[in-house]
C-alpha positions as YAML, in Angstrom:
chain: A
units: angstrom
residues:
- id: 1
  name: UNK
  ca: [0.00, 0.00, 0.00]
- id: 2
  name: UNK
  ca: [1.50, 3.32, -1.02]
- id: 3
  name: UNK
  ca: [1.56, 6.63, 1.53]
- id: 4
  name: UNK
  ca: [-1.62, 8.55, 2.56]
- id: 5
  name: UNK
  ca: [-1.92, 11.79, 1.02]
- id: 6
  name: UNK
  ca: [-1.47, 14.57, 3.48]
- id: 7
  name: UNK
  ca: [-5.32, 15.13, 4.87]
- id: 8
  name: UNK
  ca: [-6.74, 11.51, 3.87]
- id: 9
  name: UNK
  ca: [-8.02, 9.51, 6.45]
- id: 10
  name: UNK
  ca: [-5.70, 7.48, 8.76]
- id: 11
  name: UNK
  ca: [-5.11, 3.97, 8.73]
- id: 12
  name: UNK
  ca: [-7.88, 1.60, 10.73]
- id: 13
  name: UNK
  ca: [-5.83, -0.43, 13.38]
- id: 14
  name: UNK
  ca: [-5.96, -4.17, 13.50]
- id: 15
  name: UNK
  ca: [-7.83, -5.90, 15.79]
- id: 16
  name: UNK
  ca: [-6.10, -8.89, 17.48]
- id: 17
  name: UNK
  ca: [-7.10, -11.13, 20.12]
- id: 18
  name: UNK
  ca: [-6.75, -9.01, 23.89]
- id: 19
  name: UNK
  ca: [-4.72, -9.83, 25.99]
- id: 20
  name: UNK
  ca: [-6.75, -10.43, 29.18]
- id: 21
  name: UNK
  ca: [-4.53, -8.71, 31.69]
- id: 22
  name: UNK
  ca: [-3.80, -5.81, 29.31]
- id: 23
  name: UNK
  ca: [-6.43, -4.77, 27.94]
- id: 24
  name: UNK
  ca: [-9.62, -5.69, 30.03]
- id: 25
  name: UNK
  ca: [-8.87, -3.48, 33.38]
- id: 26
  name: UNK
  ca: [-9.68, -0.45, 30.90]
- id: 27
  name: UNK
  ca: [-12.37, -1.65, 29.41]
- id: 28
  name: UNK
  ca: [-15.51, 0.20, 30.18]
- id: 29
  name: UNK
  ca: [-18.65, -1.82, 30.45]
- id: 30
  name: UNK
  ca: [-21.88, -1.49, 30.25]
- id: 31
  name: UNK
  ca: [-24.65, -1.72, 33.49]
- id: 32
  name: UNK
  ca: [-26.25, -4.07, 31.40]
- id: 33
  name: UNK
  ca: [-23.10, -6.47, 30.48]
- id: 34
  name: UNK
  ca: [-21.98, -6.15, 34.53]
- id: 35
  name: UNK
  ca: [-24.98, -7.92, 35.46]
- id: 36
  name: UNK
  ca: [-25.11, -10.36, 32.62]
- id: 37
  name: UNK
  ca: [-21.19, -11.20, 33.98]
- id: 38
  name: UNK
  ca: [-22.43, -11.50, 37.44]
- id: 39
  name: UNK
  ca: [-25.28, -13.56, 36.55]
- id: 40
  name: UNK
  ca: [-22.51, -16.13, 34.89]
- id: 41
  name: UNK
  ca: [-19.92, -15.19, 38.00]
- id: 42
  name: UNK
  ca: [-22.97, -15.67, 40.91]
- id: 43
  name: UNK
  ca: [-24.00, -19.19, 38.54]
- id: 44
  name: UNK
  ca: [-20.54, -20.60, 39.41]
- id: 45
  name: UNK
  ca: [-20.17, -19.14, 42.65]
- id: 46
  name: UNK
  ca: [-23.46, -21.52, 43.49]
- id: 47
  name: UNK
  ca: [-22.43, -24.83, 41.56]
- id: 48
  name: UNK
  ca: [-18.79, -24.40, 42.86]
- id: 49
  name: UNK
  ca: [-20.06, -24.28, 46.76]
- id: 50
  name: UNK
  ca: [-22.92, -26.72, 45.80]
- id: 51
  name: UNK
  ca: [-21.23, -29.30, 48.75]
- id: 52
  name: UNK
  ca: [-21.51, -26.81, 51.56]
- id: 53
  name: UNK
  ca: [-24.67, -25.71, 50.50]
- id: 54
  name: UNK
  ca: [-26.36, -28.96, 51.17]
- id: 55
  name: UNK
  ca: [-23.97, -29.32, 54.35]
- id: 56
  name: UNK
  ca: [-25.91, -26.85, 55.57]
- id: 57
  name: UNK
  ca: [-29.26, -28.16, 54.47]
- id: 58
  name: UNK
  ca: [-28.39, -31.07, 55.75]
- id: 59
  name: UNK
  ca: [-27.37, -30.23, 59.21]
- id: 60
  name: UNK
  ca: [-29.97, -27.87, 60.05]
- id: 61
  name: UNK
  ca: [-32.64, -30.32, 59.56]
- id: 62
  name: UNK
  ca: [-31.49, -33.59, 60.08]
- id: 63
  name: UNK
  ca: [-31.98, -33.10, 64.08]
- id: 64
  name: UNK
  ca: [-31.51, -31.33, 67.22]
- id: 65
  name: UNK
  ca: [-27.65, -31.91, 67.72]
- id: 66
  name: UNK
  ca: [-27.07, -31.60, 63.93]
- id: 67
  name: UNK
  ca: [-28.66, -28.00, 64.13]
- id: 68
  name: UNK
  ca: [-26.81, -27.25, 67.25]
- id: 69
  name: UNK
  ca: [-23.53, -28.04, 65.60]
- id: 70
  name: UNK
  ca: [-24.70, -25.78, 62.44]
- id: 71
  name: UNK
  ca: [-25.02, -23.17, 64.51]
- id: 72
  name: UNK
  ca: [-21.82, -23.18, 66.57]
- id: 73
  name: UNK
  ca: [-19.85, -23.47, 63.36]
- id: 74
  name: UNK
  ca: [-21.06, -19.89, 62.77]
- id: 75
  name: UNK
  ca: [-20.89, -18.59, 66.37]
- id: 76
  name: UNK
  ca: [-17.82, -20.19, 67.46]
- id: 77
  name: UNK
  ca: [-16.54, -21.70, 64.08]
- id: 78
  name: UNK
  ca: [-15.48, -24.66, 63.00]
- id: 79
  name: UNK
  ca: [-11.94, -26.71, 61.49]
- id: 80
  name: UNK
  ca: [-9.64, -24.04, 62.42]
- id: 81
  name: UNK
  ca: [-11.99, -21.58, 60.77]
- id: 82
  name: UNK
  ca: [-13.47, -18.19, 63.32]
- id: 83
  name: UNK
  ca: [-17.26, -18.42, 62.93]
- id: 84
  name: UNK
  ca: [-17.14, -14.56, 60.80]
- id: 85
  name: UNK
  ca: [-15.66, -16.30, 58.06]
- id: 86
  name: UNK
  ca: [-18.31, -19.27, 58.09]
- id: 87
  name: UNK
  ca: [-20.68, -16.11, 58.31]
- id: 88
  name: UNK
  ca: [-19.34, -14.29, 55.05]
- id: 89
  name: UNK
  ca: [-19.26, -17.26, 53.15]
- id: 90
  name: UNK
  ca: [-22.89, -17.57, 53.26]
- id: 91
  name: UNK
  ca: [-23.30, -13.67, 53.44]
- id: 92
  name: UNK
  ca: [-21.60, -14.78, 49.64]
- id: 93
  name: UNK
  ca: [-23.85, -17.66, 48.91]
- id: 94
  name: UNK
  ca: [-26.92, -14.82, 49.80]
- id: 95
  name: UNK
  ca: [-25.34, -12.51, 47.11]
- id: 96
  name: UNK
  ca: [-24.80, -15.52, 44.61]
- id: 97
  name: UNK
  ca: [-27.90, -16.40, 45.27]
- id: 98
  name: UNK
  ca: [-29.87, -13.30, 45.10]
- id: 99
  name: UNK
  ca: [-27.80, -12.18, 42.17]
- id: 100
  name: UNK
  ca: [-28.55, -14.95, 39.84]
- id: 101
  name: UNK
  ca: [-32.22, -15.54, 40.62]
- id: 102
  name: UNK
  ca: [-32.93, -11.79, 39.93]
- id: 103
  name: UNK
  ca: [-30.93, -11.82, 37.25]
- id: 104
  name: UNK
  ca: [-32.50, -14.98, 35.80]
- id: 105
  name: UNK
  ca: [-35.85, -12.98, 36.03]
- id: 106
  name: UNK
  ca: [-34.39, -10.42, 34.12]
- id: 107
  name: UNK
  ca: [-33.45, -12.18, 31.07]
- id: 108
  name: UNK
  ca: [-36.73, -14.08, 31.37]
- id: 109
  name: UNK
  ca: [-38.88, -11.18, 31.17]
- id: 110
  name: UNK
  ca: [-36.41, -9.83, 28.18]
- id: 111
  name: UNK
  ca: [-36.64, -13.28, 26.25]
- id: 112
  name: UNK
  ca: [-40.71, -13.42, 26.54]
- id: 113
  name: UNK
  ca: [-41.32, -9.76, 26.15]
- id: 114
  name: UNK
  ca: [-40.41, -7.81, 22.74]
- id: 115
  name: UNK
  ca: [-40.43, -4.42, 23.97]
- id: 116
  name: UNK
  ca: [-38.11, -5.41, 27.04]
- id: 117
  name: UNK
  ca: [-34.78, -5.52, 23.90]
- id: 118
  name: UNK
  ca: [-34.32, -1.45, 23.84]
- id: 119
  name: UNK
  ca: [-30.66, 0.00, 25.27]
- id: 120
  name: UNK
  ca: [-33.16, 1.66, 27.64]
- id: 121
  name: UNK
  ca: [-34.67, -1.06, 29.42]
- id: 122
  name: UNK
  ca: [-31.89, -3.25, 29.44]
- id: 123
  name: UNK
  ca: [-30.06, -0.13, 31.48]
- id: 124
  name: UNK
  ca: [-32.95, 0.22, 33.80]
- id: 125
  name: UNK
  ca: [-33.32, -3.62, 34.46]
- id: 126
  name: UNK
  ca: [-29.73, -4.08, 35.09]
- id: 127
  name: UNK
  ca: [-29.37, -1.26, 37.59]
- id: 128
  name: UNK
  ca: [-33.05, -2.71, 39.37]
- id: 129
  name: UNK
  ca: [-31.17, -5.55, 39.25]
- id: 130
  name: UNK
  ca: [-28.11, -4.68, 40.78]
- id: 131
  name: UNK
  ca: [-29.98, -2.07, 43.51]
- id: 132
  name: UNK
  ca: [-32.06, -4.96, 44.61]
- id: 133
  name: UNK
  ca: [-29.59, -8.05, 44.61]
- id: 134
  name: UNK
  ca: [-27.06, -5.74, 47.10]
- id: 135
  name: UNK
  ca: [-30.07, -4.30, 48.84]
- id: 136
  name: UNK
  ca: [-31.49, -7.42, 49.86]
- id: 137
  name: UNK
  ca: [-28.24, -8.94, 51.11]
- id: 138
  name: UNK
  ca: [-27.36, -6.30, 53.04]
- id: 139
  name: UNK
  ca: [-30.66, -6.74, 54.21]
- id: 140
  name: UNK
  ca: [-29.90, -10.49, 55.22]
- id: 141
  name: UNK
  ca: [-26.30, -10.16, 56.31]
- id: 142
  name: UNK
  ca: [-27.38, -7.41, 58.74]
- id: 143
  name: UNK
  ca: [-30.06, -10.02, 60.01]
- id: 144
  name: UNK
  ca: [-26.76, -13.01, 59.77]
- id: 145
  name: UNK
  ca: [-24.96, -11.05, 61.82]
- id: 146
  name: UNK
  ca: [-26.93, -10.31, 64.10]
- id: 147
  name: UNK
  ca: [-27.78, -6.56, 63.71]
- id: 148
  name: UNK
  ca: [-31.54, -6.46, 64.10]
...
């Protein structure tokens, strides 16, 4: 390709793969693509902790010493572990939780509903979203630790 002219239009850059480390901690994104991350980030959060999750089913119902147990493990802790860190793992679970059923919602209400595909609403949604998902665990971790 020979030289631009003086005045013509520059040359378009390349695009090439990113490199992860590079290039995403400047990359601005969206309210809407935030919340569709954390909907896939919250989804693994929950399959990844799926074992202590029905730990904790399971020893809160199966009977009186089994629920006594559950409950020291948060008060007093339990394998080397202080009880406040028992506490904001679930405090996590409630935000996985919360996150990805809200979330779900979301993108059920956009997948049955045509008008709910405009930049708009998907802006609106995803901040309701995200206000309601940190509202409501700092809602129940106030309650999980005991505040009210």
């Amino acid at each position: 390709m020979s030289e631009l002219a003086p005045g013509a239009a520059k040359k378009r850059p390349e695009f090439r793969n990113i490199n992860a480390f590079k290039d995403l901690p400047g990359y601005r994104w969206p309210l809407a693509s935030l919340v569709s991350g954390m909907h896939r980030i919250s989804g693994a959060i929950l399959f990844f902790l799926m074992p202590f999750i029905v730990w904790m089913f399971d020893s809160s119902i199966s009977s009186e010493i089994s629920f006594a147990k559950f409950k020291a493990a948060f008060n007093i802790g339990m394998l080397g572990v202080p009880g406040v860190i028992w506490k904001l793992i679930a405090l996590a679970l409630i935000w996985a939780y919360l996150q990805h059923f809200i979330a779900g919602l979301r993108h059920l209400w956009m997948d049955t509903h045509h008008d709910a595909t405009s930049k708009e609403f998907g802006r609106s949604s995803a901040a309701f979203t995200l206000a309601a998902s940190i509202g409501l665990t700092l809602l129940l971790g106030a309650r999980l630790f005991g505040l009210y």
